[in-house]
C-alpha positions, 0 to 999 in steps of 0.5 A: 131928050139929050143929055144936059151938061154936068154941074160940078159942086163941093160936098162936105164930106163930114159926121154928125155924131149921134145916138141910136134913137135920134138924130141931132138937128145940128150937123157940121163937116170936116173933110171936102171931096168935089164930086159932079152932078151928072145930069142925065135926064130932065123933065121926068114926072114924079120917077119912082123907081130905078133897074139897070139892065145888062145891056146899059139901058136903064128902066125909070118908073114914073107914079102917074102909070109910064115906065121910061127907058134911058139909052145911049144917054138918053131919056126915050119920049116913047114909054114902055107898052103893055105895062099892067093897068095903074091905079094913078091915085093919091100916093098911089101909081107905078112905084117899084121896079127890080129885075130878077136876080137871074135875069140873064136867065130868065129876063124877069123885070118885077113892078110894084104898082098900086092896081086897080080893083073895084072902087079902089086897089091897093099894091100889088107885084107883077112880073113880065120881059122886055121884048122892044118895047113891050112889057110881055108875058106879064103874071101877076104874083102878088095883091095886097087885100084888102082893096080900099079907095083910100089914097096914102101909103102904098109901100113899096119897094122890092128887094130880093135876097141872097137866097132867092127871096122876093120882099115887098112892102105894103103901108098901113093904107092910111089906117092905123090899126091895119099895121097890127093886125094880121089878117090884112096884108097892110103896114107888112113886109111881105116874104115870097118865092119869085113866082109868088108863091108862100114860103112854107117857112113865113112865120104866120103860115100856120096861124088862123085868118093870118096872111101866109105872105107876112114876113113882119108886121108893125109898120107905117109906110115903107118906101126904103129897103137894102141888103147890107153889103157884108152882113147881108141883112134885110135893112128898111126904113119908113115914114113916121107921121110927123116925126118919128121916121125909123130905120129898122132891120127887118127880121122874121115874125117881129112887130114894129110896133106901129101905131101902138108905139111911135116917136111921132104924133098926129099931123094935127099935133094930137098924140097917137099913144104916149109910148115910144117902146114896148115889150114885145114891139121892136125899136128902130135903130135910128129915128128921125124927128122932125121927119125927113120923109125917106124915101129910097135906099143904097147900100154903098159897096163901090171903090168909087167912094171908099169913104163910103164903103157900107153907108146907107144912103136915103133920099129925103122928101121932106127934108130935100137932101141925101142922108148918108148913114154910118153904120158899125154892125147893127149901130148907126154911129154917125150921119151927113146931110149932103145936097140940102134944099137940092130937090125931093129925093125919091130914090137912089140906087147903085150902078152895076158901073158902082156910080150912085143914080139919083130920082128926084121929083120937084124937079123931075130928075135923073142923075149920077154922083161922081167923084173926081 
C-alpha cells in the first residue's frame, strides 16, 4: 500500500482553563498554528500499537492477532510471522508493542496481547527478535491470572522506566471487585524486571495470597501510560464507566480506588457508589466526565512543538479527538481538543525524528502531525 498524499489542515492552538478534578465542557482557542496530516498508511484494522525501530521501520499492532511493518514508506501486505497465538476477543487481541530499552543490544520487542488459556485468556507480555520477518526466540514473561471468558478491559500498555523497570497493565476484566483485591492480577499496574522476573522491592511481595507483581491496585481499564519527560515520573490514565475517566500518577503500593470510588456511574445510569473520594484511595489528578474513552499516550519533549514541550497527548475513543493536557509539576492547568470528530484515536506515540505518530480506528489509520 503506498503512501497517500498529505492533508494539510489548521488547528487552533488555544486552552481551556480547568481545575484538577474536571474538565469543562466548553473550550475556545486563541493562537492558530497550521500543522499537515501526513498520511502514512490506510486501511489498517483496528491498530493498537506502535514501536519504531532503529533502522526506520515501524512495528503496527493490529487487535485481531497482525503485527504490521511500515518501510520505505510503506505499509507491508505480508504480517510479521510466528508471532505468540491471539486470543481475538471482545476488547481483547494484540494491544501493546515497546522494544526494550537496550535494543541495540539485545533486540528484545515486548508484545501485550490478550492469550488464550482454556475456556478464556487474559493479558499476558512476551518477548521475542526480529529476524526477516519472523518474531523468534519468543519467552513468555508474564500472565495475568486468573484466566476468565470474559471480553472487557484488558489494559494494556508497556512502559519501561529509567531504571530498567518493565509496567504493564491489566483491567478489572469486566469485574468490579478484581481492581480491589490483591490476589488477582486484574484492575493492576504491574512492576517487572525485563525478563519477568519480580522486583524483591514490589510492595506486596511480602503479603500473603498477594500477587508479588503488583505495583498499584484500584484501577478500571488502563490503556494509556508515559514517563514525564522532566519529572520522570510514571503517568497513566484510564477508563471510567460512563464518566469519570481519570489521569493519575502511578505511585508504589497505592489504591486508586476503583470501584469503591468514581466520578462515573453504571452504563445503565445506576449509581456504582455515592463517593468520589476517600481515605486511603488515591484522587486522579485530572477526571474526565462525560467520558472520552483514553486511549494512548505521548509525552512531548520534541523542538518540533515547542508550544508543546511536556504535554500529555491522549487519543480520545469516545470523544473522537486528541487531547493535549498542560501540566506544571503534578497539576494539569489547562487542556485543548485538537482533531475533534476526525476519527477514534487509539494510540500516539512520539518519533525517535520527534514528529508525533498517530493510530486510529473507524477509519484504520497511520499518520503523523507536522508543523510547517
Amino acid at each position: 500500500m503506498h503512501k497517500i498524499a498529505a492533508l494539510s489542515i489548521l488547528l487552533t492552538f488555544g486552552f481551556n482553563s480547568c481545575k484538577s478534578e474536571e474538565v469543562p465542557e466548553e473550550h475556545t482557542g486563541s493562537e492558530k498554528m497550521l500543522l499537515t496530516i501526513d498520511t502514512l498508511a490506510t486501511g489498517l484494522e483496528n491498530p493498537w500499537g506502535m514501536a519504531f525501530l532503529p533502522d526506520g521501520r515501524i512495528l503496527i499492532t493490529e487487535r485481531p492477532g497482525r503485527l504490521r511493518l511500515f518501510a520505505q514508506g510503506e505499509l507491508l501486505d505480508a504480517p510479521v510471522q510466528g508471532i505468540p497465538a491471539i486470543w481475538n476477543f471482545g476488547q481483547g487481541g494484540l494491544l501493546d508493542v515497546v522494544l526494550h530499552p537496550d535494543y541495540d543490544e539485545n533486540g528484545w520487542i515486548y508484545l501485550a496481547y490478550a492469550a488464550p488459556r482454556g475456556d478464556g485468556g487474559n493479558t499476558s507480555v512476551s518477548r521475542g527478535r526480529l529476524l526477516g520477518n519472523s518474531f523468534t526466540d519468543i519467552e513468555l514473561i508474564f500472565q495475568g491470572e486468573p484466566a476468565t471468558g470474559r471480553g472487557q478491559h484488558f489494559g494494556s500498555r508497556i512502559v519501561f522506566d529509567d531504571e530498567g523497570y518493565l509496567f504493564t497493565t491489566i483491567g478489572d476484566r469486566g469485574v468490579m471487585q478484581n481492581a480491589q483485591t490483591l490476589e488477582n492480577h486484574n484492575g493492576k499496574v504491574i512492576r517487572l524486571y525485563d525478563d519477568g522476573s519480580v522486583p524483591s522491592d514490589n510492595p506486596f511481595t511480602d503479603v500473603e495470597g498477594a500477587k508479588p507483581e503488583i505495583w498499584s491496585y484500584g484501577h478500571r481499564n488502563i490503556q494509556g501510560m508515559g514517563i514525564h519527560p522532566d519529572s520522570r515520573i510514571l503517568w497513566a490514565h484510564e477508563h471510567g464507566p460512563r464518566g469519570g475517566d481519570e489521569i493519575n500518577i502511578i505511585r508504589k503500593g497505592l489504591n486508586y480506588g476503583w470501584p469503591e470510588v468514581t466520578h462515573g456511574i453504571n452504563y445503565d445510569g445506576t449509581i456504582i457508589t455515592e463517593d468520589t473520594a476517600r481515605v486511603g484511595m488515591e484522587d486522579p489528578v485530572l477526571h474526565w466526565t462525560p467520558s472520552i474513552a483514553p486511549c494512548g499516550m505521548a509525552f512531548v519533549d520534541s523542538d518540533r512543538y515547542p508550544e508543546w514541550y511536556g504535554n500529555m497527548l491522549v487519543g480520545a475513543l469516545a470523544g473522537q479527538h486528541i487531547h493535549r493536557v498542560v501540566i506544571e509539576g503534578n497539576e494539569v492547568v489547562n487542556t485543548e481538543y485538537l482533531l475533534e470528530g476526525f476519527a477514534r484515536f487509539r494510540d500516539i506515540r512520539q518519533g525517535p525524528d520527534g514528529y508525533i505518530y498517530v493510530l486510529t480506528e473507524a477509519p484504520g489509520l497511520f499518520f503523523r502531525l507536522v508543523p510547517r
